[in-house]
C-alpha positions in Angstrom: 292.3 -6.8 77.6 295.4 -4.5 76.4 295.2 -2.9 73.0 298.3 -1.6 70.6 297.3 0.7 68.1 299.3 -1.0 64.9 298.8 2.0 62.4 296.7 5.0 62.4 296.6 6.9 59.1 295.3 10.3 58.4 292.1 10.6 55.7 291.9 14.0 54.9 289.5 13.8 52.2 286.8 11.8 54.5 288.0 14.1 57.9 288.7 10.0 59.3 291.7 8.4 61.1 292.0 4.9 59.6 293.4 3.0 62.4 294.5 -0.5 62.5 294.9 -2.5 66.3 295.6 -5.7 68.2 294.2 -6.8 71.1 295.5 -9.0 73.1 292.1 -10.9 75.4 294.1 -13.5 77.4 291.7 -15.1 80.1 289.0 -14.3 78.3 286.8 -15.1 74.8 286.8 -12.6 72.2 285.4 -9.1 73.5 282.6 -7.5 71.8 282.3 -4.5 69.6 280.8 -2.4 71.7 284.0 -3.1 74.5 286.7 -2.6 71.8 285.2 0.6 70.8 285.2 1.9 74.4 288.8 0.7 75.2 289.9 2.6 71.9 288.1 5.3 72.6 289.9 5.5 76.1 293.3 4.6 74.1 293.3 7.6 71.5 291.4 9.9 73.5 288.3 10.4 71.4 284.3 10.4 72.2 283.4 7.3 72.0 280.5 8.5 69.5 283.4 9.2 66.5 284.8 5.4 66.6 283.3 3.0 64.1 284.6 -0.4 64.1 284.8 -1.7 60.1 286.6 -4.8 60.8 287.5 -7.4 63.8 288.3 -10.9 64.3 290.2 -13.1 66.1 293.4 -15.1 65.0 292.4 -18.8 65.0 294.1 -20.7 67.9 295.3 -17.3 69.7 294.6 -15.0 72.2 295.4 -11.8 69.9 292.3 -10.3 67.6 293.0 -7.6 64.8 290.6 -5.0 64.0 290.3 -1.7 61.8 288.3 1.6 63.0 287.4 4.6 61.6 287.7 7.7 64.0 285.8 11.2 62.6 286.7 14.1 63.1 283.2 14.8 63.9 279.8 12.0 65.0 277.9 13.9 61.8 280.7 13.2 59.8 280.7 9.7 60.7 276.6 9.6 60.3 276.6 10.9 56.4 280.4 8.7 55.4 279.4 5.5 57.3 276.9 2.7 55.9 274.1 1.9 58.5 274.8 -1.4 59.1 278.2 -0.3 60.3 276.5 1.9 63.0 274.1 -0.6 64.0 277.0 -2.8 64.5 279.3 -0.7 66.3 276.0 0.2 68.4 275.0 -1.6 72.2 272.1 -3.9 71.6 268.5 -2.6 72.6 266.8 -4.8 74.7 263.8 -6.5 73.2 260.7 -4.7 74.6 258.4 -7.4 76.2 254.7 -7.3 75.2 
C-alpha cells in the first residue's frame, strides 16, 4: 500500500489540515479505515489520535482509492469539531463481548 498526499490545505479557523490522498492497494482489496489512518499518520508525521478520515472510496475497476482527512492540531480539537459518527468510523472495531 503506497500513499501520495494530493493536497493538504491549512484551516485556520477550525486549527485542521484538510488533506486530500491516493492510495495505490495493488495486490490487495481496498484497505480499511483504520490502516489508512495509520499509514497517513506515519506519512505526515502526526499522532494517529488527530487524523479523522471524512471520506474514502475506491475508483471502480482500479487499484487506486481517493480519500479526504482531517488532521487537528490537537485530539480535543478534533473531539468538540468532529461529528461522532466520524470518530466511531475512523475508530478500530470493539470486539463483541460474548455472554
Amino acid at each position: 500500500m503506497k500513499i501520495e498526499i494530493v493536497n493538504n490545505q491549512r484551516n485556520e479557523l477550525l486549527k485542521r489540515n484538510e488533506v486530500k490522498f491516493r492510495i495505490l492497494h495493488e495486490g490487495g482489496g481496498t484497505p480499511s479505515r483504520v490502516e489508512v489512518r495509520q499509514k497517513l499518520a506515519a506519512s505526515l508525521d502526526v499522532n494517529e489520535e488527530r487524523i479523522y478520515i471524512n471520506k474514502f472510496e475506491t475508483e471502480t475497476g482500479s487499484m487506486t482509492a481517493m480519500g479526504e482527512a482531517n488532521v487537528y492540531d490537537s485530539a480535543e480539537q478534533a473531539k468538540l469539531i468532529e461529528p461522532k459518527y466520524i470518530i466511531l468510523r475512523s475508530s478500530p472495531k470493539m470486539e463483541k463481548k460474548e455472554q
